[in-house]
PASEBA-1860 file (N, C-alpha, C; in nm, 3 decimals):
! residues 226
1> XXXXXXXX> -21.551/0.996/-16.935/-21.445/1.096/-16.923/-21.435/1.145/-16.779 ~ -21.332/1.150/-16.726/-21.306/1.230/-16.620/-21.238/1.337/-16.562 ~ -21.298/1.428/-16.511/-21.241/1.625/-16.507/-21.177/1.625/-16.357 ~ -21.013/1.616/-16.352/-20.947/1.656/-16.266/-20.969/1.816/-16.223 ~ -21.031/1.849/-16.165/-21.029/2.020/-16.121/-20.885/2.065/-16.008 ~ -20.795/2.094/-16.046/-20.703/2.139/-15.916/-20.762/2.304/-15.876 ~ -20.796/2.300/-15.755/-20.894/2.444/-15.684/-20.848/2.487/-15.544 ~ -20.834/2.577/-15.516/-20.863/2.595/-15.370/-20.994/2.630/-15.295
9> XXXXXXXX> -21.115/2.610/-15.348/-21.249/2.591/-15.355/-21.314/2.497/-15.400 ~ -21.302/2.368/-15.387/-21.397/2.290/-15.456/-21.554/2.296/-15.453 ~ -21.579/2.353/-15.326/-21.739/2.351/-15.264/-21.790/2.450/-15.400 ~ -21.743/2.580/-15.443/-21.772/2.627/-15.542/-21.845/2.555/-15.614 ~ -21.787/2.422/-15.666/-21.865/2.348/-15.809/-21.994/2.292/-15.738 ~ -22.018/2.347/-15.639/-22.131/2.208/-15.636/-22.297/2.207/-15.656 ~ -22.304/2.345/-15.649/-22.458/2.384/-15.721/-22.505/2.351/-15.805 ~ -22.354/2.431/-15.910/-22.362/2.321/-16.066/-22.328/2.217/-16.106
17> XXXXXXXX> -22.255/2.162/-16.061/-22.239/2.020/-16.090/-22.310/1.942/-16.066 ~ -22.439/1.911/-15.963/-22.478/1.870/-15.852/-22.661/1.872/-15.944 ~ -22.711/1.970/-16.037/-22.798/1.969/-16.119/-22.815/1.909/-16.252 ~ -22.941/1.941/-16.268/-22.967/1.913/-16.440/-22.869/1.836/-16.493 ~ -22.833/1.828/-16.621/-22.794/1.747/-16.707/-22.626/1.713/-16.658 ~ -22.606/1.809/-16.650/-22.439/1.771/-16.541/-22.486/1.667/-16.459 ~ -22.575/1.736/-16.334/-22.600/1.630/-16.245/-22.632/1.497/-16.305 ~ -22.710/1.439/-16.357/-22.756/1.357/-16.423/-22.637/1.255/-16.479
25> XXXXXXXX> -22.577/1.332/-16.590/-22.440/1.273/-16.629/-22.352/1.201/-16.546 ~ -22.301/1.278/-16.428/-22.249/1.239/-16.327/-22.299/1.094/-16.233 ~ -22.464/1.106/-16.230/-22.551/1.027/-16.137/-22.523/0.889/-16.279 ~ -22.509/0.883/-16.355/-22.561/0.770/-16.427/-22.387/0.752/-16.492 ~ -22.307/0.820/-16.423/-22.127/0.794/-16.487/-22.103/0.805/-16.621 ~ -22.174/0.893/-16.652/-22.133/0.937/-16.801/-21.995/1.016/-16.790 ~ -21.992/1.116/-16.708/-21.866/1.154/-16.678/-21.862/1.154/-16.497 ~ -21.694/1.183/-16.489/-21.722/1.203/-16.319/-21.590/1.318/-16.287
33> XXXXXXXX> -21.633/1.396/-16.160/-21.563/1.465/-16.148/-21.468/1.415/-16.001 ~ -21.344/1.513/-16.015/-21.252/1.475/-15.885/-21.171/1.576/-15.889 ~ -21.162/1.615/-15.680/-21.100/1.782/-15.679/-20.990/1.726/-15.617 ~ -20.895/1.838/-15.652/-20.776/1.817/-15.565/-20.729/1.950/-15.502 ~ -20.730/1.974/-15.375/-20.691/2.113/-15.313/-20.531/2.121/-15.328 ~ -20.455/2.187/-15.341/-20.298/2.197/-15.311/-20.310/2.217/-15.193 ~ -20.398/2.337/-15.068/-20.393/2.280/-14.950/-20.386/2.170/-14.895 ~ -20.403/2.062/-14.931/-20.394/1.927/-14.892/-20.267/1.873/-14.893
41> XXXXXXXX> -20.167/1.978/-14.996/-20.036/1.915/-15.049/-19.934/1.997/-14.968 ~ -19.952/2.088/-14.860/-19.854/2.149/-14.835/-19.814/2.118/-14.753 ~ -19.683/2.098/-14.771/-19.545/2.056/-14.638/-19.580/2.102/-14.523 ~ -19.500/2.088/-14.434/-19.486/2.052/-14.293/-19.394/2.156/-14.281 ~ -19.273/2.179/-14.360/-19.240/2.314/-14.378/-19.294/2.419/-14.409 ~ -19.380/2.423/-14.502/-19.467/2.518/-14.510/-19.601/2.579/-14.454 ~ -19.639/2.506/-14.354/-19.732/2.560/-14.269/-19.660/2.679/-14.123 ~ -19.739/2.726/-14.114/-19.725/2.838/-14.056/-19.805/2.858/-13.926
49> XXXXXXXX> -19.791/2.888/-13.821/-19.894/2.992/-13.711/-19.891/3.158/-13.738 ~ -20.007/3.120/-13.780/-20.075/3.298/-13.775/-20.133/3.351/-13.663 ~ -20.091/3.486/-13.621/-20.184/3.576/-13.511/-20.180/3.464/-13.371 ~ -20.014/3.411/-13.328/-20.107/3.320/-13.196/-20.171/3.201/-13.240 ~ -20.272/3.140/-13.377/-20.379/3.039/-13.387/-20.261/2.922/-13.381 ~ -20.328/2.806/-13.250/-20.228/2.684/-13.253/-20.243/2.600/-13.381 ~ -20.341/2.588/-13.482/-20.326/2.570/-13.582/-20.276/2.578/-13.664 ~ -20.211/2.503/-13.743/-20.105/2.556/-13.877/-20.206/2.616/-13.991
57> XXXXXXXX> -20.165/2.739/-14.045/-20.200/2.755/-14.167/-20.108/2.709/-14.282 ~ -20.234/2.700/-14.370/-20.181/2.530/-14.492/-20.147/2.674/-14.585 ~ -20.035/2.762/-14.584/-20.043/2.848/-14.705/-19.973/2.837/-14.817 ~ -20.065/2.861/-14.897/-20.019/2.792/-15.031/-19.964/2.912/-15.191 ~ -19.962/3.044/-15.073/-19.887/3.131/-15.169/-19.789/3.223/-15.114 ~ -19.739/3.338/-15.219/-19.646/3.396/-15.099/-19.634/3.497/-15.244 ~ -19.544/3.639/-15.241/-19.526/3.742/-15.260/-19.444/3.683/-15.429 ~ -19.482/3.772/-15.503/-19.403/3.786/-15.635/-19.236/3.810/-15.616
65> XXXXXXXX> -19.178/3.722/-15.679/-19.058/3.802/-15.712/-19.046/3.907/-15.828 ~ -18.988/4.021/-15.796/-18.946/4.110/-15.901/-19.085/4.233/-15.843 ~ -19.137/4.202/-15.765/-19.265/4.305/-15.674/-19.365/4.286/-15.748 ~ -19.450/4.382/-15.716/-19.609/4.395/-15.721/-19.691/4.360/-15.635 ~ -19.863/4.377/-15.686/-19.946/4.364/-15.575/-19.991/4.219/-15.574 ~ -20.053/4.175/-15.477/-20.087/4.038/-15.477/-19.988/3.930/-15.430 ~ -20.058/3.804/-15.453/-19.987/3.707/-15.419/-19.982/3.599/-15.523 ~ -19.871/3.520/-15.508/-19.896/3.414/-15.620/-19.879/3.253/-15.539
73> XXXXXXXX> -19.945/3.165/-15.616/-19.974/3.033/-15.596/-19.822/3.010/-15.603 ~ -19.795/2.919/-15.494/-19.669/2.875/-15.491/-19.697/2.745/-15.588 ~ -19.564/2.721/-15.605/-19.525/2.584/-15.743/-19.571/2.435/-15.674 ~ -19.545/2.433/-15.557/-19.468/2.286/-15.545/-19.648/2.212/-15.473 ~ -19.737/2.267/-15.400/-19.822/2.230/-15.361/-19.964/2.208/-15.499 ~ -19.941/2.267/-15.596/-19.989/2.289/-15.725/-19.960/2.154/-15.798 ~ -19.838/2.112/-15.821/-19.740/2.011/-15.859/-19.757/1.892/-15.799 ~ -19.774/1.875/-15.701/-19.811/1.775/-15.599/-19.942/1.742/-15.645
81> XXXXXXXX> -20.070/1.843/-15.645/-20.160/1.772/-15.687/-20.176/1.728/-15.839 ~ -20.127/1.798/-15.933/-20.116/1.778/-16.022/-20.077/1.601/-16.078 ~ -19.949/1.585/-15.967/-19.920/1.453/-15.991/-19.986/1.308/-15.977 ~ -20.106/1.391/-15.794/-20.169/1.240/-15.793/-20.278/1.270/-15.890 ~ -20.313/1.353/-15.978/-20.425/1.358/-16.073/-20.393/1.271/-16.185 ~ -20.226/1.296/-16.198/-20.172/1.217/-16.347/-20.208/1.018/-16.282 ~ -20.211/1.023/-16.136/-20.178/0.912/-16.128/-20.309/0.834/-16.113 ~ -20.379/0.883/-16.107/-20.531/0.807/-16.095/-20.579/0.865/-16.235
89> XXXXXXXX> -20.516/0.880/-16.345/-20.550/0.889/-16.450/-20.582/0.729/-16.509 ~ -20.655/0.716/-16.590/-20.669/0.566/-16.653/-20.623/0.575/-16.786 ~ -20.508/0.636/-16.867/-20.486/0.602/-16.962/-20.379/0.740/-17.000 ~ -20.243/0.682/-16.987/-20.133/0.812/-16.913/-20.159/0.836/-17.048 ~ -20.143/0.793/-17.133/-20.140/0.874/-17.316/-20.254/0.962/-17.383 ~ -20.325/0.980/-17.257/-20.509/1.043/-17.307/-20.501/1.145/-17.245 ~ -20.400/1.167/-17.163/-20.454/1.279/-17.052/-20.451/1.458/-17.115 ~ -20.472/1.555/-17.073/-20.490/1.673/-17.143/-20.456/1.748/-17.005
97> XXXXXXXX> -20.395/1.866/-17.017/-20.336/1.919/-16.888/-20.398/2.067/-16.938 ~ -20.498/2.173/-16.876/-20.554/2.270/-16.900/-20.498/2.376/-16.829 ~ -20.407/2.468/-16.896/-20.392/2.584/-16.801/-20.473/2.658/-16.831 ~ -20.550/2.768/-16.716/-20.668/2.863/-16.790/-20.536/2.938/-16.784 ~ -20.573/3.057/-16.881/-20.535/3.175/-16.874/-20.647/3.302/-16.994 ~ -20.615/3.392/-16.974/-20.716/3.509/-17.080/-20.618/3.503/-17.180 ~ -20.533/3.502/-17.232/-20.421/3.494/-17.322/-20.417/3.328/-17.435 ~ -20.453/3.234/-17.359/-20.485/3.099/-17.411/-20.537/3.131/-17.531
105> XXXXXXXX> -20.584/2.969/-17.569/-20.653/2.978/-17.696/-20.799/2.974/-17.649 ~ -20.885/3.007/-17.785/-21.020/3.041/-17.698/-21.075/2.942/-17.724 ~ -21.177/2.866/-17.597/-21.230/2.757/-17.643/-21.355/2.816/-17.736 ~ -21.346/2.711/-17.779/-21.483/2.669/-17.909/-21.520/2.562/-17.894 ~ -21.680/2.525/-18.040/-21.718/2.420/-18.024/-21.610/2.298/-18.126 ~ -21.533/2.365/-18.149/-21.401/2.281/-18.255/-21.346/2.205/-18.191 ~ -21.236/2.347/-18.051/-21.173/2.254/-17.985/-21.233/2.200/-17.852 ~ -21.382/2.206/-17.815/-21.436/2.079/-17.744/-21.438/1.960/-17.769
113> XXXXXXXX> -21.453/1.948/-17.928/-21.506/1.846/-17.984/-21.357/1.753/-17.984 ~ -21.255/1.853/-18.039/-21.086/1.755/-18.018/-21.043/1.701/-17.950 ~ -21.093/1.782/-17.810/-21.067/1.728/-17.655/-21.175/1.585/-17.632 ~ -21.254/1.608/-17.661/-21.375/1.480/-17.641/-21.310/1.352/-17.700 ~ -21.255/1.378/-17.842/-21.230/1.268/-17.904/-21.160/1.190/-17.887 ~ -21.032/1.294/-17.829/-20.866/1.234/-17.800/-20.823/1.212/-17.677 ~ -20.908/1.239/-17.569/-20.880/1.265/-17.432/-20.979/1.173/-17.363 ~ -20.934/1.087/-17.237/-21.002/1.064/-17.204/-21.030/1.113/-16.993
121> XXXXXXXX> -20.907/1.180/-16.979/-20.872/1.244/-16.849/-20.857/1.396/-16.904 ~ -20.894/1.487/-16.835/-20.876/1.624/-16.837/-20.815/1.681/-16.727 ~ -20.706/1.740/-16.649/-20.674/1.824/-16.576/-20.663/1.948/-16.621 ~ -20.737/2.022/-16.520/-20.812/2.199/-16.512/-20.747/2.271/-16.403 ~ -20.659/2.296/-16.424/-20.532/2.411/-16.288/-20.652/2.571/-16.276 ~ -20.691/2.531/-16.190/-20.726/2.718/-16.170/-20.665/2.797/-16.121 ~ -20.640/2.903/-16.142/-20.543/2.951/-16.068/-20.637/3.100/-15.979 ~ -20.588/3.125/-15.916/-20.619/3.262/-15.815/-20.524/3.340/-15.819
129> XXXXXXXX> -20.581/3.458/-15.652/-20.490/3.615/-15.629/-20.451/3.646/-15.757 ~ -20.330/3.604/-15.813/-20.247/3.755/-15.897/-20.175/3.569/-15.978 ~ -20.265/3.501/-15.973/-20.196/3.358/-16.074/-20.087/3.233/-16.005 ~ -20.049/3.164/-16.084/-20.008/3.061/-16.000/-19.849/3.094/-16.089 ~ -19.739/3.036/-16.035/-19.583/3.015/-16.081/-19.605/2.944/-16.218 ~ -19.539/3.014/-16.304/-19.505/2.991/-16.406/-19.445/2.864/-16.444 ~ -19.357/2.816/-16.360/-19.280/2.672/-16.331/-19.368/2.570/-16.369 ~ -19.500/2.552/-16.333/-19.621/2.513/-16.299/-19.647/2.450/-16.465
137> XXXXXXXX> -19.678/2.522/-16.556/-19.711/2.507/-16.663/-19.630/2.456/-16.786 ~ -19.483/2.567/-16.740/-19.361/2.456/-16.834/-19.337/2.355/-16.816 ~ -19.342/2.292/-16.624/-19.306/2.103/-16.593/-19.421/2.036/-16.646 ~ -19.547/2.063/-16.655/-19.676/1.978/-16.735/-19.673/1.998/-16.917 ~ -19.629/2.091/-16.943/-19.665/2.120/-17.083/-19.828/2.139/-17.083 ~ -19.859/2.235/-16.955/-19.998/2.242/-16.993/-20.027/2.334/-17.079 ~ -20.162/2.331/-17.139/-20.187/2.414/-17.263/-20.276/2.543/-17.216 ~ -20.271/2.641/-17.254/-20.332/2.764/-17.205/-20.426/2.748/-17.299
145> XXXXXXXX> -20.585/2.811/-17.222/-20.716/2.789/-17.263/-20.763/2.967/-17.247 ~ -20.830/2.981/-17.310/-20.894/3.106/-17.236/-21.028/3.081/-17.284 ~ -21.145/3.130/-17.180/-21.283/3.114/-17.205/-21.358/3.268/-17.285 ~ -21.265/3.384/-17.304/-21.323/3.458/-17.347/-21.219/3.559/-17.249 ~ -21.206/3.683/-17.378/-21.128/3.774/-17.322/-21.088/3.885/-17.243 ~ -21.111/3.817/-17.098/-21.170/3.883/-17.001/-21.121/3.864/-16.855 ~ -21.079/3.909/-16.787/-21.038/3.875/-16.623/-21.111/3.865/-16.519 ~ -21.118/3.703/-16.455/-21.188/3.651/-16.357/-21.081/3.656/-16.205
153> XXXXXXXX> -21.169/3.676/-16.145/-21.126/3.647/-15.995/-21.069/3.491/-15.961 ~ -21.123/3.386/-16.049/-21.023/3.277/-16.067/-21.113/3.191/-16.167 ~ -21.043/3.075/-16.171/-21.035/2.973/-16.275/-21.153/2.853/-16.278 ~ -21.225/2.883/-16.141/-21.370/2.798/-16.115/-21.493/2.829/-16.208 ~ -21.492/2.967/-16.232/-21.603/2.949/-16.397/-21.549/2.906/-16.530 ~ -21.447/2.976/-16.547/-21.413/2.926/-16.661/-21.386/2.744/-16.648 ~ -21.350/2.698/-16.545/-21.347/2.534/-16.493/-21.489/2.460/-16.554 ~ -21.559/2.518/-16.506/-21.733/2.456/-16.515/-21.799/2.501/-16.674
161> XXXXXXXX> -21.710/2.590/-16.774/-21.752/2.616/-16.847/-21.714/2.535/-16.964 ~ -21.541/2.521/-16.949/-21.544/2.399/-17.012/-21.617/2.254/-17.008 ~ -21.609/2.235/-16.897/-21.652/2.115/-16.783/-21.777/2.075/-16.882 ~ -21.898/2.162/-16.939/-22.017/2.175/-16.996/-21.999/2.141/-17.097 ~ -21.884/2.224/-17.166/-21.862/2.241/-17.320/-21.831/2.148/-17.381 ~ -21.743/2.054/-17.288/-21.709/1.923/-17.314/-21.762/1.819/-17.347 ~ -21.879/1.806/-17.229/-21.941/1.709/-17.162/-22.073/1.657/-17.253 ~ -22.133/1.818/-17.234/-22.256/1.801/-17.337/-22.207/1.701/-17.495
169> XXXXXXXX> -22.107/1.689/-17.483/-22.058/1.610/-17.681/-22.069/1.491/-17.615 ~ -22.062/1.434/-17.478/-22.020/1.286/-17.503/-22.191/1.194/-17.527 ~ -22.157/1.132/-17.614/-22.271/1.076/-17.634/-22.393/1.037/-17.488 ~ -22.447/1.014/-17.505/-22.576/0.970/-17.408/-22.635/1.125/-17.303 ~ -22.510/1.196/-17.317/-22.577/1.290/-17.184/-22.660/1.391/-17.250 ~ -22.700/1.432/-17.317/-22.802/1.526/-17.376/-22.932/1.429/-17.470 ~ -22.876/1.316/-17.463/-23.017/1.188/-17.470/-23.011/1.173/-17.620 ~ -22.997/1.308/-17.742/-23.023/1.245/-17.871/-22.874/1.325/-17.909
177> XXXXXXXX> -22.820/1.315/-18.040/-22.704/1.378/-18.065/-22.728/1.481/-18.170 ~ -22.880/1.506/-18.200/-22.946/1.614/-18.236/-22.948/1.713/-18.148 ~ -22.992/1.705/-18.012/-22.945/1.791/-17.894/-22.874/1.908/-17.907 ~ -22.758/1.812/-17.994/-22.609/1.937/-18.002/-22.622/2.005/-18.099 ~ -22.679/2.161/-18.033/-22.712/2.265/-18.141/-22.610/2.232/-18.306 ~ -22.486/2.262/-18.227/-22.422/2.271/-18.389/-22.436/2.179/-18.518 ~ -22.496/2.062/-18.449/-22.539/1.950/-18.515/-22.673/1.967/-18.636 ~ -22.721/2.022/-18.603/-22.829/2.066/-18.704/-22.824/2.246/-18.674
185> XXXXXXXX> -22.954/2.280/-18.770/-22.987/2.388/-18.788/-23.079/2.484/-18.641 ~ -23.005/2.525/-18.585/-23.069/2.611/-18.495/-23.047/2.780/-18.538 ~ -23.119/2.827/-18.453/-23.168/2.985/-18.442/-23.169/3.002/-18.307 ~ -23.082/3.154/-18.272/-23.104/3.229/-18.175/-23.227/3.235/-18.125 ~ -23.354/3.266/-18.203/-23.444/3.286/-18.205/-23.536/3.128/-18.204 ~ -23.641/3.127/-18.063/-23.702/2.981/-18.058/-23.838/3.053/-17.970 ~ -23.949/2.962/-18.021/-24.060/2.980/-17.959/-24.103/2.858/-17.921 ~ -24.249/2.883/-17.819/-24.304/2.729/-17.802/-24.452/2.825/-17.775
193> XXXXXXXX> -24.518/2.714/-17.727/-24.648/2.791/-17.654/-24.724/2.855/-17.593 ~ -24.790/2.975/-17.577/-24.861/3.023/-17.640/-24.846/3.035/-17.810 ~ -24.922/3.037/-17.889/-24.914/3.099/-18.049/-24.892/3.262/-18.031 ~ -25.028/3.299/-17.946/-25.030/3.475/-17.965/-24.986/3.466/-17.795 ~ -24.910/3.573/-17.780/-24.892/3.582/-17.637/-24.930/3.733/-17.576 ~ -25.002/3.734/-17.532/-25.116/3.895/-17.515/-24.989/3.961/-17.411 ~ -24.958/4.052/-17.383/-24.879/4.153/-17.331/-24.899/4.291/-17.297 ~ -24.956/4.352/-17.213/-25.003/4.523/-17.202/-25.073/4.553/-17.351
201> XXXXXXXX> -25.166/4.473/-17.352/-25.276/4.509/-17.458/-25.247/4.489/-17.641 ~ -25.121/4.405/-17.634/-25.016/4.399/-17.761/-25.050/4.232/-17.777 ~ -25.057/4.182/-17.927/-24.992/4.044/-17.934/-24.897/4.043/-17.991 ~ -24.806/3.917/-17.968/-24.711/3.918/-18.005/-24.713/3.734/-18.022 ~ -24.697/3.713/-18.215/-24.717/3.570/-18.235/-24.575/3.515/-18.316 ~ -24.585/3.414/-18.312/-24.486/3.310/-18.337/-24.510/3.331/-18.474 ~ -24.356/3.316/-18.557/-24.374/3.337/-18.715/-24.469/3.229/-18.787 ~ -24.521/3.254/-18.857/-24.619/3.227/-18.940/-24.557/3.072/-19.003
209> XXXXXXXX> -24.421/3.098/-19.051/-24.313/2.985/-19.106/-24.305/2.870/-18.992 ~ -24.293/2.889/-18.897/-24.252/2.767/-18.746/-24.388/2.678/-18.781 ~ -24.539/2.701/-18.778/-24.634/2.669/-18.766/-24.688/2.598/-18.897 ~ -24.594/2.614/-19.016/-24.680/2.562/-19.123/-24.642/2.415/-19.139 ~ -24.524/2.359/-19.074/-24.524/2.249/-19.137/-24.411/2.209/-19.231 ~ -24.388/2.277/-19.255/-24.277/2.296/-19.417/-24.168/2.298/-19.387 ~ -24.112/2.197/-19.320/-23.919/2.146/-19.289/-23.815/2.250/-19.325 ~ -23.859/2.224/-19.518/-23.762/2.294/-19.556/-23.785/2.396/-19.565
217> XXXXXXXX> -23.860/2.497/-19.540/-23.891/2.627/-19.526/-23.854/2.665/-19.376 ~ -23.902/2.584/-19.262/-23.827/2.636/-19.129/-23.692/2.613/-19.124 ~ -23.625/2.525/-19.215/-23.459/2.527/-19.185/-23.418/2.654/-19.258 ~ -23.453/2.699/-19.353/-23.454/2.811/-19.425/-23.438/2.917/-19.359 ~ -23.550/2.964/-19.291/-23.587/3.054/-19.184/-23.491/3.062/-19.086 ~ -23.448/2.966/-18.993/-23.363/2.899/-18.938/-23.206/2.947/-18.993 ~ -23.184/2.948/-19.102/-23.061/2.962/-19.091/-23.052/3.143/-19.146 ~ -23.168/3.162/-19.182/-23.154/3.322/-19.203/-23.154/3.392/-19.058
225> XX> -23.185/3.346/-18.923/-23.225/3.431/-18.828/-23.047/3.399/-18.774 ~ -22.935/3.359/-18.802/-22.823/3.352/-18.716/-22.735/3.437/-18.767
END
């Protein structure tokens, strides 16, 4: 599978992407990722000198119509990348076009699992400042996502959160397909070793049930602690 990110930060992803089981995934092409800046896409008309600098600034937003504060992502540099994403897509009928928004639908482990099945390209629009043009989302028919109902400074966590949510389902990258909590019986609640774990003069031990042996008594347990 492969995760189109459109960003004006790509360096952002790279701590996490760049580790553990992501990393890994990535290192062995289980999945792969690819950024596309809209700075990269902006006209020749649209660059600018700021303050004197003989440099053009690549700006890629500009003032709301109808007022307010902030700025919004202009359409056409958004669009642009959008397009060479559709075009280094490998399979135009697979592709999935992600608008974040807090208003979206909320992801789950349902609709990860839909996206995994049916998709084999993902494009992820993040948007920044005060959001991107509306235009943007009606010419893709992208689908509004929301990661939880809440307002981010932009679209790079919620990006990497799907990015995970996804990823972790495709077979091989979490090594067994037991891995995937929802797949069997897990608990909030997990211990390992020490048995008694001494603490400011207190123990504190692992249930009695984890230790005996008895399957069906820890799935039991197991599904009473969620």
């Amino acid at each position: 599978m492969v995760f189109h990110i459109i960003t004006l930060f790509p360096e952002i992803f790279n701590s996490y992407l760049n580790e553990s089981i992501l990393g890994r995934a990535i290192k062995n092409k289980k999945i792969k990722i690819k950024f596309y800046n809209p700075r990269d896409f902006v006209t020749s008309s649209q660059k600018q000198n700021l303050h004197g600098v003989k440099k053009p600034y690549l700006r890629v937003d500009d003032k709301p119509y109808g007022g307010g504060p902030g700025m919004i992502l202009q359409a056409k540099p958004i669009i642009k990348a959008i397009e060479k994403a559709l075009r280094q897509a490998r399979d135009k009928q697979k592709v999935k076009v992600i608008w974040l928004s807090p208003s979206g639908e909320q992801l789950d482990n349902i609709y990860a699992e839909k996206i995994k099945k049916k998709y084999k390209d993902i494009i992820i629009i993040c948007g920044r400042y005060e959001g991107i043009d509306e235009r943007v989302r009606k010419i893709f028919k992208a689908e509004s996502v929301s990661v939880g109902p809440f307002i981010l400074t932009g679209g790079e966590l919620p990006a990497m959160i799907i990015i995970d949510t996804i990823a972790r389902r495709i077979p091989g990258i979490l090594g067994k397909n037991e891995s995937i909590e929802e797949n069997r019986e897990a608990s909030s609640k997990v211990y390992t070793r020490p048995e008694i774990l001494k603490y400011k003069g207190k123990n504190y031990r692992v249930p009695k049930v984890l230790l005996s042996g008895n399957h069906k008594k820890i799935e039991e347990w197991r599904k009473r602690q969620k």
